[in-house]
C-alpha positions in Angstrom: 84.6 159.9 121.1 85.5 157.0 123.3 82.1 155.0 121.9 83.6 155.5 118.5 87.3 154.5 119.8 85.3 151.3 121.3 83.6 150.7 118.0 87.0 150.6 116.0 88.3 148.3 118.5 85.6 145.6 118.3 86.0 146.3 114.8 89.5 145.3 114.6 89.0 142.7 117.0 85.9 141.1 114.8 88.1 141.3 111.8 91.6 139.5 113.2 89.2 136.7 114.2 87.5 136.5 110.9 91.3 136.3 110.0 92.3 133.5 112.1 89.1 131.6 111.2 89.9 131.9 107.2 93.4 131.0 107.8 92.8 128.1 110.1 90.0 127.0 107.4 92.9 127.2 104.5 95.3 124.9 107.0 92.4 122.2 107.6 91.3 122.2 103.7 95.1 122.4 102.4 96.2 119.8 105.1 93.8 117.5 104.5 93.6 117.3 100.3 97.6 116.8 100.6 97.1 114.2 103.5 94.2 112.1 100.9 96.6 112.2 98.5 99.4 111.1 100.3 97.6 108.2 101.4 96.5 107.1 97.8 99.8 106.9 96.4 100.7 105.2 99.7 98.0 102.5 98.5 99.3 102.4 95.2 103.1 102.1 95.9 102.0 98.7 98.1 100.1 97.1 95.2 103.3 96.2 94.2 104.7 92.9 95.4 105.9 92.4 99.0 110.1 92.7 99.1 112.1 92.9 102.4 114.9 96.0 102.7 115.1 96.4 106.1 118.4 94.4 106.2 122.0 96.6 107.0 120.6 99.5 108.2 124.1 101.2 108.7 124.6 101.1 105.1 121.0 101.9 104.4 121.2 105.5 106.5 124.9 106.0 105.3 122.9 106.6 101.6 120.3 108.1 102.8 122.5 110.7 104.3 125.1 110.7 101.1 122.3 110.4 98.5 119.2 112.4 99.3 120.4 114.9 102.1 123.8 115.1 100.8 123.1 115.0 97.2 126.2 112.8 96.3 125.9 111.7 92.9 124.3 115.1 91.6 128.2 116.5 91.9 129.3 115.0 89.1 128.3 117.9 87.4 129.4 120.7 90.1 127.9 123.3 88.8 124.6 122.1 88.4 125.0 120.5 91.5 125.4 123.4 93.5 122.1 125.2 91.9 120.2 122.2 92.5 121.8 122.3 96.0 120.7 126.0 96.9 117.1 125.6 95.8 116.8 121.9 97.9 118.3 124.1 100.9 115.9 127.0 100.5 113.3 124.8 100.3 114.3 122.6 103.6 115.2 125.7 105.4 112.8 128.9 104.5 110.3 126.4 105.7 111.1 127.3 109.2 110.3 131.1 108.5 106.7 129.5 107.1 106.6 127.7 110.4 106.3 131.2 112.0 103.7 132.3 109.3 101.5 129.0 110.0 101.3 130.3 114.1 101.2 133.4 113.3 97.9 133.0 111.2 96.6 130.4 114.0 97.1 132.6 116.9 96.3 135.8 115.3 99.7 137.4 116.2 103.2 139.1 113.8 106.1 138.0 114.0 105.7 135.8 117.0 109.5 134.4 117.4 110.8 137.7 117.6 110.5 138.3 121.2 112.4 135.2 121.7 115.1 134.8 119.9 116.1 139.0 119.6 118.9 139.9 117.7 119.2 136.3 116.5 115.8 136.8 114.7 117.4 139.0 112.4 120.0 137.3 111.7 117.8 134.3 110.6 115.8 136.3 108.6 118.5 137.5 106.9 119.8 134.5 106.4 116.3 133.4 104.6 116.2 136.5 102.4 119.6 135.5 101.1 118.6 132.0 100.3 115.6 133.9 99.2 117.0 135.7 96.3 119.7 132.6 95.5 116.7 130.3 94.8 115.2 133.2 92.6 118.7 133.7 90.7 119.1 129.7 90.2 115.5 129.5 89.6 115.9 132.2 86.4 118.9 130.2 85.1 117.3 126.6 85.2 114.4 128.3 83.5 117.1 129.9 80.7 118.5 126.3 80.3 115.6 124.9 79.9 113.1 127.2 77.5 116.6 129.2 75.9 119.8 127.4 75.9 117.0 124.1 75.4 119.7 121.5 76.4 118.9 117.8 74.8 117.7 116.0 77.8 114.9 118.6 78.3 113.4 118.6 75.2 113.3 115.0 74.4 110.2 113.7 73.1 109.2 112.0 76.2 108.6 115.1 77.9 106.4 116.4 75.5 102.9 118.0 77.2 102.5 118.2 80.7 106.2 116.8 81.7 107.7 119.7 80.1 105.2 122.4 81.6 105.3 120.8 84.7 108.7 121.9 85.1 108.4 125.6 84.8 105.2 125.5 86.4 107.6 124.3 89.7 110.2 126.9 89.0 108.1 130.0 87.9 105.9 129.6 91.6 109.8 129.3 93.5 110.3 132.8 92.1 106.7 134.3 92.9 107.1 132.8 96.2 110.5 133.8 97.2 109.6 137.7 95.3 106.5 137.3 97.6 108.5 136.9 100.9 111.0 139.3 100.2 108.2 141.8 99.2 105.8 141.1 102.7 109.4 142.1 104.5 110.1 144.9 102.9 106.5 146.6 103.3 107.3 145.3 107.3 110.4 147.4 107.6 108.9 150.9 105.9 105.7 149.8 108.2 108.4 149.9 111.7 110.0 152.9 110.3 106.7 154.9 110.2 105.9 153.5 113.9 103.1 151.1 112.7 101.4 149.4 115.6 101.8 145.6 116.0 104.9 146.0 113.4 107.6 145.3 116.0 111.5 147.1 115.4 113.3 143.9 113.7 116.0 146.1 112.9 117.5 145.9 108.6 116.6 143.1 106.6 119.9 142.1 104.2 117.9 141.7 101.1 114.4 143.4 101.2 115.8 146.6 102.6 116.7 147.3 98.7 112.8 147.3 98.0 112.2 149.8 100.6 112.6 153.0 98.2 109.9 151.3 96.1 107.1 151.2 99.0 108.6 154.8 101.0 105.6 156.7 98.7 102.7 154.9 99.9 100.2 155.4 103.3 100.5 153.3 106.1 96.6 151.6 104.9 98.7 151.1 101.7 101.7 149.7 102.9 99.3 147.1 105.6 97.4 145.9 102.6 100.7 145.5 100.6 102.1 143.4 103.4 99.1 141.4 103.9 98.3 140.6 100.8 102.0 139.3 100.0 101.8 137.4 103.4 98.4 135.9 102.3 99.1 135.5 99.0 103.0 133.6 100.3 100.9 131.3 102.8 98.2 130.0 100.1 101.1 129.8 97.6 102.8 127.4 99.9 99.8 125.5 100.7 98.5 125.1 97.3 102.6 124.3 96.3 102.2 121.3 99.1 99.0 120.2 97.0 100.6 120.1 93.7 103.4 118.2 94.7 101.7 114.6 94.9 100.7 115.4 91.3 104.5 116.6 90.0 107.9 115.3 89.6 108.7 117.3 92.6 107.4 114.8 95.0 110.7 113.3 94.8 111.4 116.4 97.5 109.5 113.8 100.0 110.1 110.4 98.2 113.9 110.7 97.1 114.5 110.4 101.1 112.8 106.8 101.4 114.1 105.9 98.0 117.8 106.3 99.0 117.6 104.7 102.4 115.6 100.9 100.8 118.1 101.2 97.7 119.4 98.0 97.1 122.7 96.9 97.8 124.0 94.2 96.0 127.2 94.8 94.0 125.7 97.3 91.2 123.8 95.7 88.5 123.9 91.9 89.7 120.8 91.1 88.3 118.2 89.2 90.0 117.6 85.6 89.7 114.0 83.9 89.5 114.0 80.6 92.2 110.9 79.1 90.5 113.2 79.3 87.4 115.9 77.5 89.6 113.8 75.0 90.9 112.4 73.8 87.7 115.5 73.3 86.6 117.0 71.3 89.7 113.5 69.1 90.1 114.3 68.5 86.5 117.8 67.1 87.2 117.0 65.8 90.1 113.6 64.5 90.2 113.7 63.1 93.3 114.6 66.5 95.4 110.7 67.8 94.0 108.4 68.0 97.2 105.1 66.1 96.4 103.1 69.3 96.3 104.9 71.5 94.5 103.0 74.2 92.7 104.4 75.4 89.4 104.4 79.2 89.3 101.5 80.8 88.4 103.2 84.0 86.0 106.6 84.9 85.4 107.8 88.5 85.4 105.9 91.5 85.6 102.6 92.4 83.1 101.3 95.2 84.8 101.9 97.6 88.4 100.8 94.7 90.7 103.6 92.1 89.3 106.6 94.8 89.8 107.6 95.1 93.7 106.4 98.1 96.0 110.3 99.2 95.6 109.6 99.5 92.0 106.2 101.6 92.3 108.1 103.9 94.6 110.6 104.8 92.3 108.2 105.4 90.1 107.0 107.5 92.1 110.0 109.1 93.5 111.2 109.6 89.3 113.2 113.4 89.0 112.4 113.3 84.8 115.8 114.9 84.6 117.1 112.7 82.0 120.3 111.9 83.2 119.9 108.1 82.8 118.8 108.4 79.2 121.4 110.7 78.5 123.5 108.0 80.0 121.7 105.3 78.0 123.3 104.0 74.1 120.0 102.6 73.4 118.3 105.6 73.5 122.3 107.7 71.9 121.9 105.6 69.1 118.5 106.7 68.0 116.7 103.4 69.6 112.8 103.7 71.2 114.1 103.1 74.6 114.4 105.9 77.0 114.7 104.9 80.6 112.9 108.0 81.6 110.2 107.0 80.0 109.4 103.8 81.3 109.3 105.2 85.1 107.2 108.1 83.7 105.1 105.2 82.1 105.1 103.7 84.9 103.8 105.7 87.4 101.4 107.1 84.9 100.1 103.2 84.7 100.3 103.3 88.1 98.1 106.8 88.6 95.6 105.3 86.0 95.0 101.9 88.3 94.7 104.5 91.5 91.7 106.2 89.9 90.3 102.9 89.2 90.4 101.9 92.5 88.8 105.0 93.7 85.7 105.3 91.6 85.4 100.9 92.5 86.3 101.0 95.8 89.0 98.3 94.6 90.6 97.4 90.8 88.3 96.4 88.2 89.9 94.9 85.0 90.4 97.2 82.5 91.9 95.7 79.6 95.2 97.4 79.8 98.7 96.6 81.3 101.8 98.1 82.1 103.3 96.0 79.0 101.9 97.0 75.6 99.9 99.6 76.4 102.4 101.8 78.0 105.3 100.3 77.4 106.1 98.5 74.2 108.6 95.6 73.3 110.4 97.8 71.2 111.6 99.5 73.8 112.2 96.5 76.2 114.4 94.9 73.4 116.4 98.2 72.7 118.1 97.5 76.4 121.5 96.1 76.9 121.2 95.8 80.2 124.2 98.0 81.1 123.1 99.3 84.1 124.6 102.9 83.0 120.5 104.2 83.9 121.0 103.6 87.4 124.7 104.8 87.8 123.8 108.1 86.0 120.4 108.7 88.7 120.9 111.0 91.2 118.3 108.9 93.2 119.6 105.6 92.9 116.5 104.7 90.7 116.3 101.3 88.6 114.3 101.4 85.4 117.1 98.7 84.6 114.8 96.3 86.7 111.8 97.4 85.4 112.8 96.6 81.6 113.9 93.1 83.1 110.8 91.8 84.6 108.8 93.3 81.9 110.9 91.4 79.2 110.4 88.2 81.4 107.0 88.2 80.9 107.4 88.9 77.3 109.8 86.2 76.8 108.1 83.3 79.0 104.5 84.5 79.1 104.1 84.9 75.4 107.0 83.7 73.7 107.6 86.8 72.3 111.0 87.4 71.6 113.3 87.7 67.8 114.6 85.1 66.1 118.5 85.5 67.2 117.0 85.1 70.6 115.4 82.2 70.2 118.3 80.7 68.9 120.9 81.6 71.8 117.7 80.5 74.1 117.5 77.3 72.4 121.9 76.6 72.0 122.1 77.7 76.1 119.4 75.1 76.5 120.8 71.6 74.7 124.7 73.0 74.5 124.9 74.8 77.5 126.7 78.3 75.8 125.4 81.0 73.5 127.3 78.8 70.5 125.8 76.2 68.3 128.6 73.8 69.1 127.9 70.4 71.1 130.0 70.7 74.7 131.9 67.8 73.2 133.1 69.2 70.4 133.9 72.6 72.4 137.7 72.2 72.7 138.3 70.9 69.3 140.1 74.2 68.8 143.1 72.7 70.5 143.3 69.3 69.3 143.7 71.2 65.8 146.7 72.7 66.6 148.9 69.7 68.0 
């Protein structure tokens, strides 16, 4: 009897080791595709041109605080806002209770804060099964508005394909994961009641306590695979959720944070100027102030990725595809090509594209496309006003505004491309110095006619 007692115990013992060795195997292998991944689009964000933002760093964690912890200009829309708010708060903070999961699979034990924090423990759980089941609920309804109720910015052209699944991919694993957590607890508390060994007393868990009834019928080997299965099953979710991020939308949950704190901030929409411009105009009017080896520029505007600046590839990047700026955009109201939401989804896409080429050359080989043309067309860069009512409506402070601008520069001065009415206010700016076809002399005629 006690050989066979000895047996089961090296058993057990052989098997929570082969346990800890999967788990710590899933950690390196999760940890390390996210962390490759990470570092590529690092590389790709600083292909962009160099720009300084480090300036007023007050004002620059004031936004970050207001903008991506705070979520400021999402409460125009109060409603939504407070959805959105309850999921990015789940997120942040049931990441503490996978904290505990990630030791607990590294040091082979359950439930390893309990014996610190006591009562408190259940009062924190409790307080993650409640967020739990609100991320689920808001979860269901964002799914409803988008795939039922189908409001306009969702099912906009520019999200056909992968945008659009992308999207529910995100919110149908929220619900699996937070139904996963909820049911690894409740299987834990029927497991206490029955005197389970290693399952500690954590005394009534708020939420998963209602699931009880649906677990009381099984064995105690039944309820132990149940609970480790849905504790397995939560952990790889959450790793294989970190890997999918880099590839989705959603990796404005890391980038929105870095995005609000190097916003610019100039007075909104002052758009920039180009000093090579400047200067070719003053060493025209006044040769004589033209150093002796000045360089004409070699390009103007941006062609492709490497001509925008880094802050441009981030946002890119850091893009939310919720539409809100072409919503907000009368281009794109009045039935125009232009959608600001598509040129940052070109963008990074352009952007992805030049990534893989660096990775199969070991650095960029030419490939015959550009950012301008191939994924974004002058029809669309002419639709813009410039109005600047993309980056007001953004909940991330994003600027495709700047974007269109620097692409159209290089339309315009690169090839020449540009309508006819252009040309002509081009041309009367030029010799009479306004948008009119009236000499500078003869501009306050008006008045002498009415003597």
């Amino acid at each position: 009897m006690q050989t066979e007692i000895s047996i089961l115990a090296a058993q057990l013992i052989f098997m929570q080791i082969v346990f800890q060795i999967a788990f710590l195997l899933l950690a390196a292998i999760g940890i390390y595709f996210f962390a490759k991944k990470t570092a590529e689009i690092k590389r790709n964000i600083f292909l962009g041109k160099d720009e300084q933002l480090n300036d007023q760093s007050g004002k620059r964690w004031r936004n970050l605080i207001l903008l991506a912890f705070g979520q400021k200009k999402m409460f125009k829309n109060p409603l939504v806002a407070i959805m959105h708010l309850i999921i990015y708060v789940g997120f942040i903070i049931i990441n503490i209770e996978v904290l505990e999961i990630v030791l607990d699979g590294l040091i082979g034990t359950h439930r390893l804060f309990l014996p610190y924090l006591g009562s408190y423990y259940t009062f924190l759980i409790d307080f993650f099964e409640i967020l739990a089941f609100a991320v689920s609920i808001v979860c269901v309804i964002f799914l409803l508005r988008r795939n039922i109720v189908r409001i306009k910015r969702f099912i906009s052209s520019d999200l056909n394909g992968w945008p659009r699944s992308d999207a529910n991919y995100i919110l149908f694993t929220e619900i699996i994961l937070m139904g996963l957590f909820l049911s690894m607890n409740a299987a834990d508390q029927v497991l206490q009641n029955m005197g389970a060994e290693h399952y500690h007393t954590t005394g009534t868990f708020i939420v998963s306590t209602h699931l009880t009834p649906l677990f009381s019928t099984l064995s105690v080997n039944g309820l132990i695979i149940l609970e480790r299965t849905a504790w397995w099953l939560h952990i790889i979710g959450i790793f294989a959720f970190l890997n999918y991020l880099p590839y989705s939308k959603h990796l404005h949950i890391i980038l929105a944070f870095p995005n609000a704190y190097f916003t610019r901030l100039e007075v909104p929409g002052k758009i920039k100027n180009m000093p090579a411009i400047q200067n070719e105009v003053l060493y025209a009017m006044q040769p004589e102030l033209a150093p002796v080896d000045a360089v004409p520029p070699a390009s103007f505007g941006a062609k492709d990725v490497f001509d925008l600046s880094w802050k441009n590839l981030m946002e890119a990047y850091s893009c939310t595809e919720c539409g809100r700026c072409s919503t907000a955009c009368p281009a794109n109201s009045t039935g125009k090509l232009l959608s600001p939401r598509k040129i940052m989804m070109s963008t990074r896409d352009r952007l992805e594209e030049v990534g893989i080429n660096i990775n199969r050359n070991g650095n960029y080989k030419e490939d015959g496309k550009s950012l301008l043309h191939n994924y974004i067309s002058t029809e669309e860069l002419r639709a813009c006003t410039t109005c600047n009512a993309c980056v007001e409506a953004c909940p991330v402070s994003i600027s495709p505004l700047e974007i269109i601008i620097e692409l159209r520069r290089s339309l315009i001065m690169e090839e020449s491309n540009a309508p006819q009415e252009w040309n002509s206010t081009f041309s009367n700016i030029e010799n009479n110095f306004a948008p009119w076809k009236f000499s500078p002399d003869d501009r306050d005629q008006w008045a002498t006619e009415m003597q």
